[in-house]
C-alpha positions in Angstrom: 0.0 0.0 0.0 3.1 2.3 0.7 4.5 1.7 -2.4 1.3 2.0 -4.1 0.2 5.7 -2.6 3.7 6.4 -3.0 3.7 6.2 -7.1 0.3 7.9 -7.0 1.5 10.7 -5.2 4.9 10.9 -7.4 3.2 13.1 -10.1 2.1 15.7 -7.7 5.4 16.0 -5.8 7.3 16.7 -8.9 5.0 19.2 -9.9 4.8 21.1 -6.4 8.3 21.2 -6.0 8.9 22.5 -9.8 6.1 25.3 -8.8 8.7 26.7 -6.6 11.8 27.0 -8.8 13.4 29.2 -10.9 13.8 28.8 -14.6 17.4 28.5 -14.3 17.4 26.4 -11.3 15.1 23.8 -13.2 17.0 23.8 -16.3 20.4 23.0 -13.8 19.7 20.9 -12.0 16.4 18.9 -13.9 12.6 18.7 -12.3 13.6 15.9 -9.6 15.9 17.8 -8.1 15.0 19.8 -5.2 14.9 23.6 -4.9 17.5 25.4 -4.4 15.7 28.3 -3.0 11.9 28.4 -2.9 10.9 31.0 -5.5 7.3 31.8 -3.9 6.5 34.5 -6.4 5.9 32.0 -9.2 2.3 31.1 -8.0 1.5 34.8 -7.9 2.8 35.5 -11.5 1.1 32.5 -12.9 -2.1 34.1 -11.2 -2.0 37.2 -12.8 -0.9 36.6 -16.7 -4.2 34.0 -16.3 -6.5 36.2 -14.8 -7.1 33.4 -12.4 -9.3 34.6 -9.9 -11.8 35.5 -13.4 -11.3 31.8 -14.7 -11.7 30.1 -10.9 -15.1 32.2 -10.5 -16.1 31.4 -14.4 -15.0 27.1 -13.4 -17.2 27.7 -9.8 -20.1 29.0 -11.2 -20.5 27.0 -14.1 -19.2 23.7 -12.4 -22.2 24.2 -10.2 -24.5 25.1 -12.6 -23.9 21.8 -14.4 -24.6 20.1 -11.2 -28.0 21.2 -10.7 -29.4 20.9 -14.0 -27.3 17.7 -14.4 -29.1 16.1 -11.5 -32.4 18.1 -11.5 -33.2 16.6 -15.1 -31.8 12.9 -14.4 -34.1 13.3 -11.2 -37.0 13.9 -13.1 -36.2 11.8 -16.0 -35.3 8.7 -13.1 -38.3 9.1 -11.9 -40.9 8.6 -14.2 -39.0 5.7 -15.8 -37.8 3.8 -13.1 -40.5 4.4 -10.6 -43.6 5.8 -12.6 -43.0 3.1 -15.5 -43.8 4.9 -18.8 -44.0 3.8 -22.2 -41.5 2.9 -24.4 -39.6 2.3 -20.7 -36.5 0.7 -22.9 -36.0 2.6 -25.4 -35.5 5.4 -23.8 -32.9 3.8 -21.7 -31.7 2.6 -24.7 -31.5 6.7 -26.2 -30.1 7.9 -22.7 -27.4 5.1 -23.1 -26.5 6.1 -26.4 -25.7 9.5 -25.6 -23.5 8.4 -23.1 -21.3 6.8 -25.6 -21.0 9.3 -28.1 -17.9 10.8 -28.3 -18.3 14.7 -27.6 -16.3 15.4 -30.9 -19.6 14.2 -32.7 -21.9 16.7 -30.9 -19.0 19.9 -31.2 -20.2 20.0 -34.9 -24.0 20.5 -34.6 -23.7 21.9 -31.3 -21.1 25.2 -33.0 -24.2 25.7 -35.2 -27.2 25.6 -32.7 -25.3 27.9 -30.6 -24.9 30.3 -33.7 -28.8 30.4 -34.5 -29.7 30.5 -30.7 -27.2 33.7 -29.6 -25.8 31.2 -26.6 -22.5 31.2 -28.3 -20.1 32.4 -26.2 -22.1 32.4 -23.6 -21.6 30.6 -19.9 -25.3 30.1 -19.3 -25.7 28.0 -22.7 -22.3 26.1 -21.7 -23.8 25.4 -18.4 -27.2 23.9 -19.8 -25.5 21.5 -22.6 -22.8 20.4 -19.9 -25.7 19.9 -17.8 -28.3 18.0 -19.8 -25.6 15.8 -21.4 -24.6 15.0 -18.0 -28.4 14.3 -17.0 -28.5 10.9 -19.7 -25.6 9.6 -17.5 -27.3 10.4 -14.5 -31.0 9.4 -15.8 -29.1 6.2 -16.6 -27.8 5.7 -13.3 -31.0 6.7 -11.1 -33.6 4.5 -13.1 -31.7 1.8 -12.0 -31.8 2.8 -8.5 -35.0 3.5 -8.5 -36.2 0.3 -10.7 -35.4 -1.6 -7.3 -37.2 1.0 -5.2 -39.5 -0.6 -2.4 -43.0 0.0 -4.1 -44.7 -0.9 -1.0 -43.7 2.7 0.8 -45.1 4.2 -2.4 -48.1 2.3 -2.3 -48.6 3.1 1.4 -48.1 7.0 0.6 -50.5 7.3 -1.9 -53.3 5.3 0.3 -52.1 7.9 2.4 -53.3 10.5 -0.1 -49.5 11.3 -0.6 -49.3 12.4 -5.0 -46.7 11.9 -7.0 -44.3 15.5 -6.3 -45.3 14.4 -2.2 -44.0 11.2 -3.2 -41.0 12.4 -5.0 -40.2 15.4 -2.6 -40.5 12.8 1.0 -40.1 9.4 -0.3 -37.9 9.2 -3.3 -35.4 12.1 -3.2 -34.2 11.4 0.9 -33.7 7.8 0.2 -31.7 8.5 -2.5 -29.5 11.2 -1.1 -26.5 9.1 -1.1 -26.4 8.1 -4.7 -27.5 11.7 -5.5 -24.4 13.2 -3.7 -22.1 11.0 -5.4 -23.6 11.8 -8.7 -22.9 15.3 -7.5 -19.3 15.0 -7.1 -18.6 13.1 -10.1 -20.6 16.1 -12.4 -18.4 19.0 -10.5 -15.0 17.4 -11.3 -16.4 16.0 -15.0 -17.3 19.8 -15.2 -14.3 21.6 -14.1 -12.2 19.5 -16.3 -13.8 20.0 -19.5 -11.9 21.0 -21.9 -13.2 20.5 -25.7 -16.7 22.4 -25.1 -15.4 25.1 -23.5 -12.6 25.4 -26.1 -14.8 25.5 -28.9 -18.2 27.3 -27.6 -16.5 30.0 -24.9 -13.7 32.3 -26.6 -13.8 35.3 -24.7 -11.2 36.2 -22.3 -14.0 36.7 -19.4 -15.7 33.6 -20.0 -13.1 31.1 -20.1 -12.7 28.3 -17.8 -10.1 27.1 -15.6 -8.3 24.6 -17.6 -8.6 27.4 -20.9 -6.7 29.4 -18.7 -4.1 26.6 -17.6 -3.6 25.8 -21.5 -2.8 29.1 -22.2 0.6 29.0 -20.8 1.6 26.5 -23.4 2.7 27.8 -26.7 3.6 26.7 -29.6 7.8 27.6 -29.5 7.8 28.4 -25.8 7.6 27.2 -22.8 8.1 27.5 -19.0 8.1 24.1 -17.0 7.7 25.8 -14.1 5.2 28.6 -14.8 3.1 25.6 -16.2 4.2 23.3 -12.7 2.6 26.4 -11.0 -0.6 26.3 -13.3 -1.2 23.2 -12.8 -0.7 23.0 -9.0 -3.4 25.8 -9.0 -6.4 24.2 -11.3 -5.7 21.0 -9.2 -6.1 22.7 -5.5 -9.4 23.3 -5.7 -10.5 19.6 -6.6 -8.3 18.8 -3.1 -10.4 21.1 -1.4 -13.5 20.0 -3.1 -12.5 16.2 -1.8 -11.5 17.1 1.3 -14.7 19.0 2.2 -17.3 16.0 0.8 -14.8 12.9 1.7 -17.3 11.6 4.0 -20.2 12.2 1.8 -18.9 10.8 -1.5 -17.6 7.5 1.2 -21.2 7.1 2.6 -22.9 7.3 -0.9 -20.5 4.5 -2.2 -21.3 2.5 0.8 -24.7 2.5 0.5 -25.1 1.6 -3.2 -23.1 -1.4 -2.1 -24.7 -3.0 0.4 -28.8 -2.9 -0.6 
Protein backbone atom coordinates (compact mmCIF):
# COMPACT_ATOMS: atom_id res chain seq x y z
CA UNK A 1 0.00 0.00 0.00
CA UNK A 2 3.09 2.27 0.71
CA UNK A 3 4.54 1.66 -2.39
CA UNK A 4 1.30 1.95 -4.11
CA UNK A 5 0.17 5.75 -2.61
CA UNK A 6 3.70 6.39 -3.03
CA UNK A 7 3.74 6.19 -7.08
CA UNK A 8 0.33 7.87 -7.04
CA UNK A 9 1.48 10.75 -5.16
CA UNK A 10 4.92 10.87 -7.37
CA UNK A 11 3.16 13.09 -10.14
CA UNK A 12 2.07 15.68 -7.65
CA UNK A 13 5.37 16.05 -5.81
CA UNK A 14 7.31 16.68 -8.85
CA UNK A 15 5.00 19.20 -9.86
CA UNK A 16 4.80 21.13 -6.39
CA UNK A 17 8.32 21.22 -5.98
CA UNK A 18 8.92 22.55 -9.78
CA UNK A 19 6.09 25.30 -8.83
CA UNK A 20 8.73 26.69 -6.57
CA UNK A 21 11.83 26.95 -8.77
CA UNK A 22 13.41 29.16 -10.93
CA UNK A 23 13.84 28.78 -14.56
CA UNK A 24 17.40 28.50 -14.29
CA UNK A 25 17.39 26.41 -11.31
CA UNK A 26 15.06 23.83 -13.22
CA UNK A 27 17.04 23.78 -16.35
CA UNK A 28 20.44 23.01 -13.80
CA UNK A 29 19.71 20.86 -11.97
CA UNK A 30 16.42 18.87 -13.89
CA UNK A 31 12.60 18.66 -12.27
CA UNK A 32 13.58 15.89 -9.59
CA UNK A 33 15.90 17.78 -8.14
CA UNK A 34 15.00 19.81 -5.22
CA UNK A 35 14.95 23.56 -4.91
CA UNK A 36 17.54 25.44 -4.40
CA UNK A 37 15.69 28.32 -2.98
CA UNK A 38 11.87 28.41 -2.93
CA UNK A 39 10.92 31.04 -5.47
CA UNK A 40 7.25 31.75 -3.86
CA UNK A 41 6.45 34.55 -6.44
CA UNK A 42 5.91 32.03 -9.16
CA UNK A 43 2.27 31.11 -8.05
CA UNK A 44 1.52 34.82 -7.92
CA UNK A 45 2.76 35.51 -11.53
CA UNK A 46 1.06 32.46 -12.92
CA UNK A 47 -2.12 34.11 -11.24
CA UNK A 48 -1.99 37.21 -12.77
CA UNK A 49 -0.90 36.62 -16.71
CA UNK A 50 -4.18 34.03 -16.29
CA UNK A 51 -6.52 36.24 -14.77
CA UNK A 52 -7.06 33.44 -12.42
CA UNK A 53 -9.34 34.64 -9.90
CA UNK A 54 -11.82 35.47 -13.36
CA UNK A 55 -11.32 31.76 -14.72
CA UNK A 56 -11.72 30.08 -10.92
CA UNK A 57 -15.08 32.16 -10.51
CA UNK A 58 -16.10 31.44 -14.39
CA UNK A 59 -15.04 27.13 -13.44
CA UNK A 60 -17.21 27.69 -9.83
CA UNK A 61 -20.11 29.04 -11.19
CA UNK A 62 -20.55 26.96 -14.11
CA UNK A 63 -19.21 23.73 -12.43
CA UNK A 64 -22.21 24.17 -10.17
CA UNK A 65 -24.49 25.14 -12.57
CA UNK A 66 -23.86 21.85 -14.39
CA UNK A 67 -24.63 20.13 -11.19
CA UNK A 68 -28.00 21.22 -10.69
CA UNK A 69 -29.40 20.86 -13.96
CA UNK A 70 -27.33 17.70 -14.43
CA UNK A 71 -29.06 16.15 -11.52
CA UNK A 72 -32.41 18.06 -11.45
CA UNK A 73 -33.19 16.60 -15.12
CA UNK A 74 -31.80 12.93 -14.39
CA UNK A 75 -34.13 13.25 -11.21
CA UNK A 76 -36.97 13.89 -13.15
CA UNK A 77 -36.17 11.83 -15.95
CA UNK A 78 -35.28 8.74 -13.06
CA UNK A 79 -38.25 9.08 -11.94
CA UNK A 80 -40.88 8.58 -14.23
CA UNK A 81 -39.01 5.73 -15.80
CA UNK A 82 -37.75 3.79 -13.10
CA UNK A 83 -40.51 4.36 -10.62
CA UNK A 84 -43.60 5.80 -12.56
CA UNK A 85 -42.98 3.15 -15.54
CA UNK A 86 -43.83 4.86 -18.78
CA UNK A 87 -44.05 3.80 -22.17
CA UNK A 88 -41.53 2.91 -24.36
CA UNK A 89 -39.56 2.34 -20.70
CA UNK A 90 -36.53 0.69 -22.90
CA UNK A 91 -36.00 2.57 -25.44
CA UNK A 92 -35.48 5.37 -23.80
CA UNK A 93 -32.92 3.84 -21.74
CA UNK A 94 -31.75 2.60 -24.67
CA UNK A 95 -31.49 6.73 -26.17
CA UNK A 96 -30.09 7.87 -22.72
CA UNK A 97 -27.38 5.15 -23.06
CA UNK A 98 -26.48 6.06 -26.45
CA UNK A 99 -25.70 9.50 -25.56
CA UNK A 100 -23.48 8.35 -23.09
CA UNK A 101 -21.28 6.84 -25.61
CA UNK A 102 -20.97 9.29 -28.12
CA UNK A 103 -17.89 10.81 -28.31
CA UNK A 104 -18.26 14.69 -27.64
CA UNK A 105 -16.27 15.43 -30.90
CA UNK A 106 -19.56 14.17 -32.71
CA UNK A 107 -21.91 16.73 -30.92
CA UNK A 108 -19.01 19.89 -31.18
CA UNK A 109 -20.18 20.02 -34.90
CA UNK A 110 -23.96 20.48 -34.64
CA UNK A 111 -23.71 21.94 -31.28
CA UNK A 112 -21.11 25.19 -32.99
CA UNK A 113 -24.21 25.70 -35.17
CA UNK A 114 -27.24 25.63 -32.70
CA UNK A 115 -25.26 27.85 -30.56
CA UNK A 116 -24.88 30.31 -33.75
CA UNK A 117 -28.80 30.42 -34.46
CA UNK A 118 -29.70 30.46 -30.70
CA UNK A 119 -27.23 33.73 -29.64
CA UNK A 120 -25.80 31.24 -26.56
CA UNK A 121 -22.47 31.18 -28.35
CA UNK A 122 -20.06 32.36 -26.24
CA UNK A 123 -22.14 32.41 -23.65
CA UNK A 124 -21.64 30.64 -19.89
CA UNK A 125 -25.31 30.08 -19.30
CA UNK A 126 -25.69 28.00 -22.66
CA UNK A 127 -22.34 26.08 -21.67
CA UNK A 128 -23.84 25.45 -18.37
CA UNK A 129 -27.22 23.94 -19.77
CA UNK A 130 -25.47 21.55 -22.63
CA UNK A 131 -22.79 20.37 -19.90
CA UNK A 132 -25.70 19.87 -17.84
CA UNK A 133 -28.26 17.99 -19.84
CA UNK A 134 -25.59 15.84 -21.44
CA UNK A 135 -24.55 14.96 -18.01
CA UNK A 136 -28.35 14.35 -17.03
CA UNK A 137 -28.47 10.89 -19.70
CA UNK A 138 -25.58 9.65 -17.49
CA UNK A 139 -27.31 10.37 -14.47
CA UNK A 140 -30.98 9.37 -15.80
CA UNK A 141 -29.12 6.19 -16.61
CA UNK A 142 -27.80 5.73 -13.33
CA UNK A 143 -31.04 6.72 -11.09
CA UNK A 144 -33.58 4.49 -13.14
CA UNK A 145 -31.74 1.77 -12.05
CA UNK A 146 -31.76 2.78 -8.52
CA UNK A 147 -35.00 3.47 -8.48
CA UNK A 148 -36.17 0.27 -10.67
CA UNK A 149 -35.36 -1.63 -7.34
CA UNK A 150 -37.15 1.05 -5.23
CA UNK A 151 -39.52 -0.62 -2.43
CA UNK A 152 -43.02 -0.04 -4.05
CA UNK A 153 -44.73 -0.92 -0.99
CA UNK A 154 -43.74 2.67 0.76
CA UNK A 155 -45.10 4.21 -2.37
CA UNK A 156 -48.12 2.28 -2.35
CA UNK A 157 -48.60 3.13 1.44
CA UNK A 158 -48.06 6.99 0.64
CA UNK A 159 -50.47 7.28 -1.87
CA UNK A 160 -53.26 5.26 0.28
CA UNK A 161 -52.13 7.89 2.44
CA UNK A 162 -53.31 10.51 -0.06
CA UNK A 163 -49.49 11.34 -0.64
CA UNK A 164 -49.33 12.45 -5.00
CA UNK A 165 -46.69 11.93 -7.01
CA UNK A 166 -44.34 15.47 -6.35
CA UNK A 167 -45.29 14.42 -2.18
CA UNK A 168 -44.00 11.16 -3.20
CA UNK A 169 -41.05 12.43 -5.00
CA UNK A 170 -40.21 15.38 -2.57
CA UNK A 171 -40.51 12.75 0.96
CA UNK A 172 -40.09 9.45 -0.35
CA UNK A 173 -37.92 9.22 -3.34
CA UNK A 174 -35.41 12.15 -3.15
CA UNK A 175 -34.20 11.45 0.93
CA UNK A 176 -33.74 7.79 0.21
CA UNK A 177 -31.69 8.49 -2.53
CA UNK A 178 -29.54 11.22 -1.07
CA UNK A 179 -26.49 9.12 -1.13
CA UNK A 180 -26.41 8.09 -4.67
CA UNK A 181 -27.51 11.69 -5.48
CA UNK A 182 -24.41 13.22 -3.69
CA UNK A 183 -22.12 10.98 -5.36
CA UNK A 184 -23.59 11.85 -8.71
CA UNK A 185 -22.88 15.34 -7.49
CA UNK A 186 -19.27 14.99 -7.10
CA UNK A 187 -18.57 13.08 -10.06
CA UNK A 188 -20.64 16.06 -12.36
CA UNK A 189 -18.35 18.98 -10.51
CA UNK A 190 -14.99 17.37 -11.31
CA UNK A 191 -16.37 16.04 -15.04
CA UNK A 192 -17.34 19.83 -15.21
CA UNK A 193 -14.32 21.56 -14.09
CA UNK A 194 -12.25 19.47 -16.34
CA UNK A 195 -13.79 19.99 -19.49
CA UNK A 196 -11.94 21.01 -21.89
CA UNK A 197 -13.23 20.48 -25.70
CA UNK A 198 -16.69 22.44 -25.14
CA UNK A 199 -15.43 25.13 -23.54
CA UNK A 200 -12.62 25.38 -26.12
CA UNK A 201 -14.82 25.50 -28.86
CA UNK A 202 -18.16 27.34 -27.62
CA UNK A 203 -16.54 29.95 -24.94
CA UNK A 204 -13.71 32.32 -26.59
CA UNK A 205 -13.79 35.26 -24.70
CA UNK A 206 -11.21 36.23 -22.30
CA UNK A 207 -14.04 36.71 -19.35
CA UNK A 208 -15.72 33.60 -20.03
CA UNK A 209 -13.11 31.09 -20.15
CA UNK A 210 -12.73 28.32 -17.77
CA UNK A 211 -10.06 27.05 -15.58
CA UNK A 212 -8.29 24.61 -17.55
CA UNK A 213 -8.64 27.44 -20.86
CA UNK A 214 -6.68 29.36 -18.68
CA UNK A 215 -4.12 26.62 -17.60
CA UNK A 216 -3.62 25.85 -21.52
CA UNK A 217 -2.78 29.14 -22.25
CA UNK A 218 0.64 29.03 -20.82
CA UNK A 219 1.58 26.55 -23.44
CA UNK A 220 2.74 27.75 -26.75
CA UNK A 221 3.62 26.69 -29.57
CA UNK A 222 7.81 27.63 -29.50
CA UNK A 223 7.80 28.44 -25.79
CA UNK A 224 7.59 27.20 -22.76
CA UNK A 225 8.13 27.49 -19.02
CA UNK A 226 8.08 24.08 -16.96
CA UNK A 227 7.70 25.80 -14.07
CA UNK A 228 5.18 28.57 -14.76
CA UNK A 229 3.08 25.58 -16.19
CA UNK A 230 4.24 23.34 -12.71
CA UNK A 231 2.62 26.43 -11.00
CA UNK A 232 -0.56 26.27 -13.29
CA UNK A 233 -1.18 23.17 -12.82
CA UNK A 234 -0.72 23.01 -8.96
CA UNK A 235 -3.45 25.84 -9.03
CA UNK A 236 -6.39 24.18 -11.28
CA UNK A 237 -5.72 21.02 -9.25
CA UNK A 238 -6.10 22.73 -5.47
CA UNK A 239 -9.43 23.34 -5.66
CA UNK A 240 -10.47 19.57 -6.58
CA UNK A 241 -8.27 18.75 -3.11
CA UNK A 242 -10.39 21.06 -1.42
CA UNK A 243 -13.48 19.97 -3.14
CA UNK A 244 -12.45 16.16 -1.76
CA UNK A 245 -11.48 17.12 1.32
CA UNK A 246 -14.66 19.03 2.17
CA UNK A 247 -17.35 16.02 0.78
CA UNK A 248 -14.80 12.94 1.73
CA UNK A 249 -17.34 11.60 4.04
CA UNK A 250 -20.21 12.25 1.81
CA UNK A 251 -18.86 10.80 -1.52
CA UNK A 252 -17.60 7.47 1.23
CA UNK A 253 -21.18 7.11 2.61
CA UNK A 254 -22.88 7.30 -0.88
CA UNK A 255 -20.54 4.55 -2.21
CA UNK A 256 -21.26 2.50 0.78
CA UNK A 257 -24.72 2.51 0.55
CA UNK A 258 -25.10 1.63 -3.23
CA UNK A 259 -23.13 -1.37 -2.13
CA UNK A 260 -24.67 -3.01 0.36
CA UNK A 261 -28.81 -2.95 -0.63
Amino acid sequence: MGVFVTAFLAPFLVIVLNSFKTSADYRKNGPLSWPESWNWGVLGDVWQRVDFTQKLTNSLTTSLGVVVVAVALALFNAYAIGIGRVRWRTPLLVFFLGVNVLPQEGLVYPVYYLFKQFGLYDDKLGYTLLVGIVYSAFGTYLLTSVFSGFPRELIEAASLDGAGRWTILWRIVLPMSWPTLSVMCVFFFVWSWNEFLYPVVLLISNDNQTVPLGLSAMQGQFTSDPTALSAAALLGILPMVVFFFAFQRTLTRGMAAGAVK
